[in-house]
MIDRENTOR-539959 format. One record per residue (C-alpha): residue in one letter; x, y, z. Coordinates in steps of 0.001 Angstrom, whole numbers, padded with zeros to 6 digits, always signed. Each point is the difference from the previous one (the first is absolute). Example, Ala and Ser with C-alpha at 12.3 -4.5 7.8 and 13.67 -1.06 7.14 Angstrom:
BEGIN
A+012300-004500+007800S+001370+003440-000660
***
This chain:
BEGIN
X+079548+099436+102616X+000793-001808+003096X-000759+001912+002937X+002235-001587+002808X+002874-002274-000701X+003233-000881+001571X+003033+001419-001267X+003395-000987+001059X+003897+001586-000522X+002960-001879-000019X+002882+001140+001825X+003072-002281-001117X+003505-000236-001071X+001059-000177-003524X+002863-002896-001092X+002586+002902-001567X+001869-002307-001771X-003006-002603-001065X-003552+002292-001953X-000993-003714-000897X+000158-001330+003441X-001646+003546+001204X-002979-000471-002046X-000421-003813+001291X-000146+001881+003588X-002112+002186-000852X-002184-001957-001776X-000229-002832+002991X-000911+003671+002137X-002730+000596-002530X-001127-003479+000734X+000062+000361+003293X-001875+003433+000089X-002663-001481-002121X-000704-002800+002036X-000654+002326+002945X-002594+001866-002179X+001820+002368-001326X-001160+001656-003780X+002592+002679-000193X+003202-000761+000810X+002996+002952+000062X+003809-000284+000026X+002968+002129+000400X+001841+002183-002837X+002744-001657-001542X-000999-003736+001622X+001157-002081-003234X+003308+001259-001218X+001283+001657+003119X-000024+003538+001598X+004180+000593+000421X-000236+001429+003271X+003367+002115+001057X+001595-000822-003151X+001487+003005-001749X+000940-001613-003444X+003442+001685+000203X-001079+003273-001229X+001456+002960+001931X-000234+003455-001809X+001628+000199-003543X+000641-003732-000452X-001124-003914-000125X+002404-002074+001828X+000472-003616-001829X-001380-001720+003088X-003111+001859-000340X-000630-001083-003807X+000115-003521+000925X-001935+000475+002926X-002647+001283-002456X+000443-002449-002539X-000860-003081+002789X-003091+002457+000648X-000747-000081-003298X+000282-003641-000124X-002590-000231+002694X-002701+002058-001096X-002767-001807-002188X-001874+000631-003057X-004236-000097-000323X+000470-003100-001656X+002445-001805+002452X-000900-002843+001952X-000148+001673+003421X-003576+002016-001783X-000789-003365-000769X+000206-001362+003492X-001997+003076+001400X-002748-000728-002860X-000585-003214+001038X-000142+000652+003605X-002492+002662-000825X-002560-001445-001888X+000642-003185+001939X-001249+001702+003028X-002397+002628-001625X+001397+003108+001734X+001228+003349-001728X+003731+000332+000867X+002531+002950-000142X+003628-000363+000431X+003173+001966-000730X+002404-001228-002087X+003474+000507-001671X-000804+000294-003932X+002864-000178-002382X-000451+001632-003556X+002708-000817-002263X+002717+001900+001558X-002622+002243+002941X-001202-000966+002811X-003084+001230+001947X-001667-000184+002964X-003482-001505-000548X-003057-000777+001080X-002244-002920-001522X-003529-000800+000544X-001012-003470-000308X-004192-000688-000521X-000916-003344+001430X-002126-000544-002956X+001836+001338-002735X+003563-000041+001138X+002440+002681-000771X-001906+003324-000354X+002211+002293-000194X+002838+002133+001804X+001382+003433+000999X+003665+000923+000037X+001421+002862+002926X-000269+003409-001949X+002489+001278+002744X+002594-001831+001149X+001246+001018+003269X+003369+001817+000077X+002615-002605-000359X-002523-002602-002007X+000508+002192-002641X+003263-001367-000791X-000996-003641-000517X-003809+000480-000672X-001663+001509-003123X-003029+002545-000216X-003656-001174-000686X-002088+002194-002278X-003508+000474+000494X-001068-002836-001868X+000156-002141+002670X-002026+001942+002817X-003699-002329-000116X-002272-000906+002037X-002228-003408+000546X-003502-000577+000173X-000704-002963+002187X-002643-001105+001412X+001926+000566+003302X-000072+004113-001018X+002468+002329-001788X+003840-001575+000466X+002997+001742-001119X+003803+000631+001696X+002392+002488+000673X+003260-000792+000527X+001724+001462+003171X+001141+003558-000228X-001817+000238-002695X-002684+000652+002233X+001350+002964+000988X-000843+001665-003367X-003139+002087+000727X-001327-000121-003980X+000550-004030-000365X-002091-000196+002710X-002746+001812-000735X+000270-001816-003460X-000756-002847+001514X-002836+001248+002069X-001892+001812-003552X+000311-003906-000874X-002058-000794+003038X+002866-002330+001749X-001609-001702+003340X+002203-002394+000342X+003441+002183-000527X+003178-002641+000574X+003513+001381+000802X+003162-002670+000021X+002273+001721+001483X+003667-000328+001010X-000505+003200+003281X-000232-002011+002900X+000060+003645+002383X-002246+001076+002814X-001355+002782-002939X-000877-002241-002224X-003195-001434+001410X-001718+003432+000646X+000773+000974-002795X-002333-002660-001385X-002507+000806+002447X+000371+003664-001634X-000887-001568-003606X-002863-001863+001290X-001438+002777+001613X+000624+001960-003350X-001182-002196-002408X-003102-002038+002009X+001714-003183-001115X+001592-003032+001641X+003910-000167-000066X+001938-002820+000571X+003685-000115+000425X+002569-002121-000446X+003780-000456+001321X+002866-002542-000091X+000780-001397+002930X+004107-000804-000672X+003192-000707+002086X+003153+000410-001178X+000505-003755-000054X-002372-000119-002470X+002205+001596-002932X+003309-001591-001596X+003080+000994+002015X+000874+001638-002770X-002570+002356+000176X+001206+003721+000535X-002246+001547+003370X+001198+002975+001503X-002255-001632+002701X+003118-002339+000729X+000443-003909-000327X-001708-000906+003324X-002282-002856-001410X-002701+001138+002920X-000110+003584-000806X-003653+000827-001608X+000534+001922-002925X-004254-000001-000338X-001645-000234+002658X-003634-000290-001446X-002422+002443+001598X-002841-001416-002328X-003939+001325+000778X-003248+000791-001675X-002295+002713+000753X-003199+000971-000586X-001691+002717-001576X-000160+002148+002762X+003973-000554+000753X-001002-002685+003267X+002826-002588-000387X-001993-003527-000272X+003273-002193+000036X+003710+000516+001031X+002675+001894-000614X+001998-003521+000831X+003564+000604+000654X+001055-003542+001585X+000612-002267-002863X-001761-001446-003076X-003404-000588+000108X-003550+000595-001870X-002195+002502+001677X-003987+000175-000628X-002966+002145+000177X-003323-000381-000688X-000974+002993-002545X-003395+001202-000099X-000580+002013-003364X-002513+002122+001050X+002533+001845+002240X+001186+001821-003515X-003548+001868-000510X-000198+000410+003635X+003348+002103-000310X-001058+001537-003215X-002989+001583+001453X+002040+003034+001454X+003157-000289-002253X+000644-001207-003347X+002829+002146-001071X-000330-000435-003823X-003563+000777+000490X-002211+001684+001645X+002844+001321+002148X+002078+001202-003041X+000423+003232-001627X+000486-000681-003548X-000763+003637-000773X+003538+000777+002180X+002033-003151-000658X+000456-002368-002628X+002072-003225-000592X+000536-001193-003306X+001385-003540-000038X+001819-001352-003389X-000501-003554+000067X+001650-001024-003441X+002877-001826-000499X+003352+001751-000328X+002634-002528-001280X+003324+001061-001022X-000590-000730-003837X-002863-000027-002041X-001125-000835-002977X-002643+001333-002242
***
């Protein structure tokens, strides 16, 4: 394991309207963080594919207005699959520039969507992903449910990497899932750009000894269609994210950010040796657990709809 490396976040604007053109950004970002020395490299929730921010899908109680089903159905149009050439774009960027890469993403599956997470290895590519268990009250109209299938964990030679994405993180037993799997470098896209947001990552750092690194969209108005629905108005300078990215050490210090002025890539230079150095007085699913009080019990197959046997 590498003891000190740089790691970077990328604070940037999705192209609503364009997941292709997205993943070129964010793969020329990748580039860029690389080439600065960067070996893990973090971006917001929803980057490729488009977080609808303000957009209410024209749903009020007890019925779907038409407007809102074609709203969803150019959403669905702009969400990509695993095996859609935006992945490929990220892939190559990846193991072009060796670094281990997560980023949120849109995924369509046949007629649901989700909001995802995929981890890209800069030696072997496309590793694997997690999809939001919890979508946050009115995602759950356009966004489906993960299952527990899809809750891993990375060993790197960088440490333990695994996400969480946004309020998710606000579910006590995920997290300490994450921590039995020995997480040090915990990654949360998010889409809560508020003053809370950032201590409460210094609160899950402190919690589980690990490293957390967090990710916003930085995105005007402007940036959208003017057909996009925003309860935040049409004003093409209004921020409708307005970043707030950090990371944060082990003992909750914040090492970089929160940014709130525009895009850009923060760093930090990550020693590893901070995690046992937290550890020593609290490592909450061990020696500062009580498994003979509380137990979690985590079901990590796959729940599909149908099955066959």
């Amino acid at each position: 394991m590498s003891k000190c490396f740089k790691a970077a976040v990328v604070q940037i604007a999705s192209i609503p309207n364009d997941p292709l053109a997205t993943a070129e950004k964010a793969a020329e970002k990748l580039r860029e963080a690389a080439a600065k020395g960067a070996r893990l490299v973090v971006f917001p929730e929803a980057l490729i594919g488009g977080y609808p921010k303000g957009a209410s899908f024209g749903a009020p109680i007890g019925f779907r207005k038409p407007e809102g089903r074609d709203a969803f159905a150019k959403y669905h149009s702009r969400a990509i699959e695993i095996d859609g050439p935006e992945v490929e774009i990220m892939t190559e960027a990846a193991t072009e520039t060796g670094t281990f890469v997560v980023v949120g993403i849109i995924e369509r599956d046949k007629g649901t969507l989700y909001c995802t997470v995929l981890y890209f290895d800069g030696e072997k590519g496309l590793v694997g992903k997690h999809r939001k268990l919890m979508p946050t009250a009115a995602e759950r109209l356009i966004w489906g449910f993960g299952d527990g299938s899809t809750m891993p964990v990375f060993e790197t030679d960088l440490g333990t990497i695994g996400a969480v994405i946004c309020w998710e993180n606000y579910m006590p037993a995920l997290r300490m899932h994450m921590y039995a799997q020995g997480v040090s470098l915990y990654c949360t896209p998010t889409a809560d750009d508020r003053d809370t947001w950032v201590p409460s990552m210094q609160h899950i750092a402190l919690e589980g000894r690990t490293f957390v690194l967090t990710a916003c969209q930085y995105i005007k108005r402007g940036t959208f269609e003017d057909s996009h629905e925003s309860a935040l108005g049409d004003d093409p300078e209004t921020v409708m994210m307005r970043g707030g990215s950090a990371i944060i050490n082990p003992l909750g210090n914040v090492l970089a950010g929160p940014d709130f002025t525009g895009e850009t890539i923060i760093y930090a230079d990550l020693d590893m040796d901070d995690v046992m150095r937290g550890k020593y007085d609290f490592d909450v699913t061990g020696h500062y657990a009580r498994p003979d009080v509380f137990e979690l019990i985590v079901d990590t197959r796959a729940k599909p709809a149908v099955r066959k046997v």
